[in-house]
MARKEBA-989182 format. One record per residue: x, y, z of N, C-alpha, C, O in turn. Coordinates in steps of 0.1 Angstrom, whole numbers, plus 2048, in hexadecimal, padded with zeros to 3 digits. Atoms other than C-alpha are relative to their C-alpha. Layout:
<pts>
XYZXYZXYZXYZ
...
</pts>
This chain:
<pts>
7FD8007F242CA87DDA7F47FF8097F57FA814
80E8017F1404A8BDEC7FE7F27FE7F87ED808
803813800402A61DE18077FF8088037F9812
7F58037F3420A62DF77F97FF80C7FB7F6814
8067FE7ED40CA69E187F77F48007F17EF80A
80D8117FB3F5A49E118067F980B7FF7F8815
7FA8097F940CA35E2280480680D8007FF816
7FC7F67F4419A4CE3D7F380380A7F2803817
8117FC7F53F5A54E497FC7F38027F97EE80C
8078147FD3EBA2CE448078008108027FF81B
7F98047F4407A29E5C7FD80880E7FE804819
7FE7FA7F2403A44E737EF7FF8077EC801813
8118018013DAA3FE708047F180C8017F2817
7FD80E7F93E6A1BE8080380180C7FE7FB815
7F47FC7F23FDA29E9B7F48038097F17FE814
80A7F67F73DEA43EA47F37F28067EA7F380F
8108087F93C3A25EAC80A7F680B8067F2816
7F880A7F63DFA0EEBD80080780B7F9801813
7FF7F67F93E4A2AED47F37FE8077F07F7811
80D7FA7FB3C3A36ED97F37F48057EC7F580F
80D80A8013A8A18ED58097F28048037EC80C
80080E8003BC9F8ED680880080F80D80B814
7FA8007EE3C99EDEFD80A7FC800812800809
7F180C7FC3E59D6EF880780B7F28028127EA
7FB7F980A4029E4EE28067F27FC8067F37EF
7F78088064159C3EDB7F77F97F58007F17EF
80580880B3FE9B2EC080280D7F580780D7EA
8007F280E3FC9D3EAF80B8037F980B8027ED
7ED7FD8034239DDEAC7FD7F57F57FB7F77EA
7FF80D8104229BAE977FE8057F78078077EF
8067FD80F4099C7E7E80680C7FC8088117F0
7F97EF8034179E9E8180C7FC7F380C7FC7E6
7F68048094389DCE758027FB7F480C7FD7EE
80080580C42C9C8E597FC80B7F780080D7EC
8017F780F4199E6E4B80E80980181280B7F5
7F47FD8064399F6E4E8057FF7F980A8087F2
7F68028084499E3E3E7FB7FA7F28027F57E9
8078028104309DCE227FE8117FD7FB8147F2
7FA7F4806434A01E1F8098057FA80680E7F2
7F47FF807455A04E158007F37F980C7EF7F9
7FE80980B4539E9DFF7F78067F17F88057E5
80C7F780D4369FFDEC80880C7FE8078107F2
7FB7F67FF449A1ADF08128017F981880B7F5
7F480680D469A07DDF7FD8077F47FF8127EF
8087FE80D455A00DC47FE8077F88028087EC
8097F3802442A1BDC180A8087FA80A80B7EE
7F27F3807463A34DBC8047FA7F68058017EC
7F880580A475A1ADA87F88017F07FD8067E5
8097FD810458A1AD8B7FF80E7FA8008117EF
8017F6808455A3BD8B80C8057FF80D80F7F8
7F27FC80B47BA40D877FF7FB7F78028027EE
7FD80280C478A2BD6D7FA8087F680080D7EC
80A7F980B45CA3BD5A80480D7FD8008117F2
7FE7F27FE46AA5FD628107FF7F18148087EA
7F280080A48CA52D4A7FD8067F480680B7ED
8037F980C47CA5ED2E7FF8127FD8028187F3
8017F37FC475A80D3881380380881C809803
7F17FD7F8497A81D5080C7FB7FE8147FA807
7F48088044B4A6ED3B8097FF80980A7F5810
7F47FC7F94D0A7CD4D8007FF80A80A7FB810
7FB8007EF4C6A7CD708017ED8027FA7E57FB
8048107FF4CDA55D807F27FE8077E880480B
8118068004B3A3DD877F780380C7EB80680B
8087FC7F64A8A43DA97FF80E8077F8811810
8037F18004ADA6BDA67F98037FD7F780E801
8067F780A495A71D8F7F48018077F080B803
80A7FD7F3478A71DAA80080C8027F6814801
7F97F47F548CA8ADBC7FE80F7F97FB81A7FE
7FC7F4811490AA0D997F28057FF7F0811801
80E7F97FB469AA2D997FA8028047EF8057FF
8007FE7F1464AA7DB780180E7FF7F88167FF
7F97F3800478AC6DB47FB8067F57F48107F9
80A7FD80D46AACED927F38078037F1813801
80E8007FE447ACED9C7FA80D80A7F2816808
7FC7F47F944FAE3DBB80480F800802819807
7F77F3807462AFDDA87F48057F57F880D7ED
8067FD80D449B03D8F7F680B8027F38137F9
8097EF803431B21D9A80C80980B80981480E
7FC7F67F8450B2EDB17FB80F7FB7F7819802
7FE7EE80244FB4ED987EE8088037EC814803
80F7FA7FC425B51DA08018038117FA80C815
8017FE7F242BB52DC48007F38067FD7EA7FE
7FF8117F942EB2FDE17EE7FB7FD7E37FF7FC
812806801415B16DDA7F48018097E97FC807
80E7FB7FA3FEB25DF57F98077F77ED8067F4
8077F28063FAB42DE37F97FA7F07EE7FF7EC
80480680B3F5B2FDC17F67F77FC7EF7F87F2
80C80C7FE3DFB10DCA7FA80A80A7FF810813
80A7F87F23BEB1FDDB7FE7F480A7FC7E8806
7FC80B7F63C2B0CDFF7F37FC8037F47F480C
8098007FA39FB09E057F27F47F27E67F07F1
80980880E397AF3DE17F87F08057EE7EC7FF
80780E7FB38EACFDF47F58038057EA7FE802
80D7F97F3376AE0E0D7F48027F27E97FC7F2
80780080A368AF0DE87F87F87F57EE7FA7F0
80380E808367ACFDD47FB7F78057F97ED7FE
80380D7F935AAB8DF07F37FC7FA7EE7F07FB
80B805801338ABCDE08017F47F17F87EE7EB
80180A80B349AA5DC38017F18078067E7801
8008107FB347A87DD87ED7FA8047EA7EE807
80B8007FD321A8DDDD7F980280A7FD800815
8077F87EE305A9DDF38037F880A8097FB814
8028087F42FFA7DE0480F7FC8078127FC813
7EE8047FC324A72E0780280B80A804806815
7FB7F67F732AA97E197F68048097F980E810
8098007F230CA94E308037F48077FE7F6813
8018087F8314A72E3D8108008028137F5807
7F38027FF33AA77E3E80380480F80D7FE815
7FC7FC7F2339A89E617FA7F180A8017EA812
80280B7F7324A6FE718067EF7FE8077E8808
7F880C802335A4FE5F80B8008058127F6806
7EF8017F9355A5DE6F7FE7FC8118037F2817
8048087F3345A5BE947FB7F18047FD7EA80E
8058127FD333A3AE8D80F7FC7FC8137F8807
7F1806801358A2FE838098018098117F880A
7F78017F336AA36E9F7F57FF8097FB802813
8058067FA34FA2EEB18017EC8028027E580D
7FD80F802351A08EA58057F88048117F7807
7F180E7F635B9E8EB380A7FC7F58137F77FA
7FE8048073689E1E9481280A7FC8138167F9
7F57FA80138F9EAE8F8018087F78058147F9
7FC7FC80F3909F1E697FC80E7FE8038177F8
80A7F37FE371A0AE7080A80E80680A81A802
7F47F27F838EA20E878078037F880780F7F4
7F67FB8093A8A1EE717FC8097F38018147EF
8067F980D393A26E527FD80E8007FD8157F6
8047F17F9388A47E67808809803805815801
7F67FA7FF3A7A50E7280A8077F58118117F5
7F680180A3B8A4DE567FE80D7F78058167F4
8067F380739DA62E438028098058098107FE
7F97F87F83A3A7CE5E80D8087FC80E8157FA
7F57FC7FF3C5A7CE5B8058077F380C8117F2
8018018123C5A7BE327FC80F7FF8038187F8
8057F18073B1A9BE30806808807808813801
7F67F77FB3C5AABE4980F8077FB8148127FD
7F37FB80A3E6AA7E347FC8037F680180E7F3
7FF7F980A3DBAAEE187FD80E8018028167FA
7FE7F07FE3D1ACFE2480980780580A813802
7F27FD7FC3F1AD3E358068027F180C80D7F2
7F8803809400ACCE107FA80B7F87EF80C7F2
8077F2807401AF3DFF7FA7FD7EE7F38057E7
80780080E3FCAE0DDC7F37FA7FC7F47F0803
80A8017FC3D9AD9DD67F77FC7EF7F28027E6
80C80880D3C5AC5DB97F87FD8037FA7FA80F
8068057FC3A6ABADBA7FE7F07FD7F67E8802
7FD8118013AEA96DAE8087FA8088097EE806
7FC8047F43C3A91DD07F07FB8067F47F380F
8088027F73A0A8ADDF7FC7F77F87F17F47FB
80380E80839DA6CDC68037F580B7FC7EB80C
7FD80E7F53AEA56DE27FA80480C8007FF815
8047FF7F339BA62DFD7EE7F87FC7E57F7805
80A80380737EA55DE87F67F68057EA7F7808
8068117FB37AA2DDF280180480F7FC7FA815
7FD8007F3381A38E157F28098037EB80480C
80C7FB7FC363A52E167F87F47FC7F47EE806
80B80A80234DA37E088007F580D7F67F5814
8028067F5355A1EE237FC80780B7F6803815
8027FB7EF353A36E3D7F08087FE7ED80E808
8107FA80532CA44E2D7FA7F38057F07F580C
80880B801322A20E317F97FE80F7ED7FB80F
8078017F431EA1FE5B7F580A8047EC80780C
8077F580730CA3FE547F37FC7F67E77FE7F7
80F8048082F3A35E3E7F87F28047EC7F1803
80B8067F92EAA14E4E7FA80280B7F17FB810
8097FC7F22E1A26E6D7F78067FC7EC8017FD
80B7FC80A2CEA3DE587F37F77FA7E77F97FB
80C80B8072BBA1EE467F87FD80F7EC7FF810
8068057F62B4A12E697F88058097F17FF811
80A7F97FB2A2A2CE757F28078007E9809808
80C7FC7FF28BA3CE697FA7FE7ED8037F97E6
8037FF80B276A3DE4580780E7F580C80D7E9
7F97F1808283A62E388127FD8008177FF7F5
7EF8017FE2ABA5BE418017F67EA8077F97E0
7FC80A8082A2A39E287FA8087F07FF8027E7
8027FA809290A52E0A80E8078008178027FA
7F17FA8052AEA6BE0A8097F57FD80C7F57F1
7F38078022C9A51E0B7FA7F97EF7FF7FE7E4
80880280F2B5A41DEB80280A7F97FD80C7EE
</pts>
């Protein structure tokens, strides 16, 4: 279910820059719509495979329940330890960020300002999005640290305006980043 929010945040990451940064709303609504609706097309997909795959494990239930079934499953599974707050420690991404690397989590704060700073649309979205991304998943009481696998390619793009400002300035910025 947290792969779930890719698309939900893509979209709402979209909404937030139309709003905020872009002037005109009618070009946008267009693209909005298509990623909509190339979201529910992934999002078909997406459910329908893994009902299929789940038939092995879930005989009995039909094909497009069986999502639902582990869903519920998954959910249910430390009820007798206490709610997944109390079970998952809430505070494990914050703890694990240094697995994405020093330099990745020193240039992560200023790659997000050079990104929404940007003339460049993709640079907002990509910022926002990351934003929004780590926000749900901390909203979300269950908590792995292989959820921060897809936030992954998105910190790397967003380290990158971040580090060529770094190269461009001074001699020491360009030793650390090496």
């Amino acid at each position: 279910p947290t792969y779930a929010l890719v698309w939900a945040v893509l979209l709402l990451a979209q909404l937030v820059v139309v709003v905020i940064f872009d002037g005109s709303w009618r070009p946008s609504l267009r693209k909005l719509g298509l990623l909509g609706l190339a979201a529910a097309a992934s999002a078909i997909i997406t459910w329908t495979v893994y009902a299929y795959f789940l038939g092995s494990v879930i005989e009995a239930t039909p094909l497009l329940l069986r999502p639902i079934v582990q869903i519920k499953t998954i959910a249910g599974m430390y009820t007798p330890e206490g709610s997944a707050r109390e079970v998952f420690y809430q505070w494990l991404y914050l703890r694990n960020l240094s697995a994405y690397g020093l330099v990745a989590v020193v240039l992560i704060g200023p790659g997000l300002i050079l990104s929404l700073r940007s003339s460049e649309r993709s640079h907002k979205v990509a910022a926002v999005f990351w934003l929004l991304m780590v926000a749900a998943m901390q909203a979300i009481p269950f908590k792995e640290v292989r959820y921060l696998g897809f936030l992954a390619p998105l910190t790397a793009m967003l380290i990158v305006p971040s580090g060529e400002w770094a190269w461009r300035r001074h001699a020491v910025p360009r030793i650390l980043l090496v």
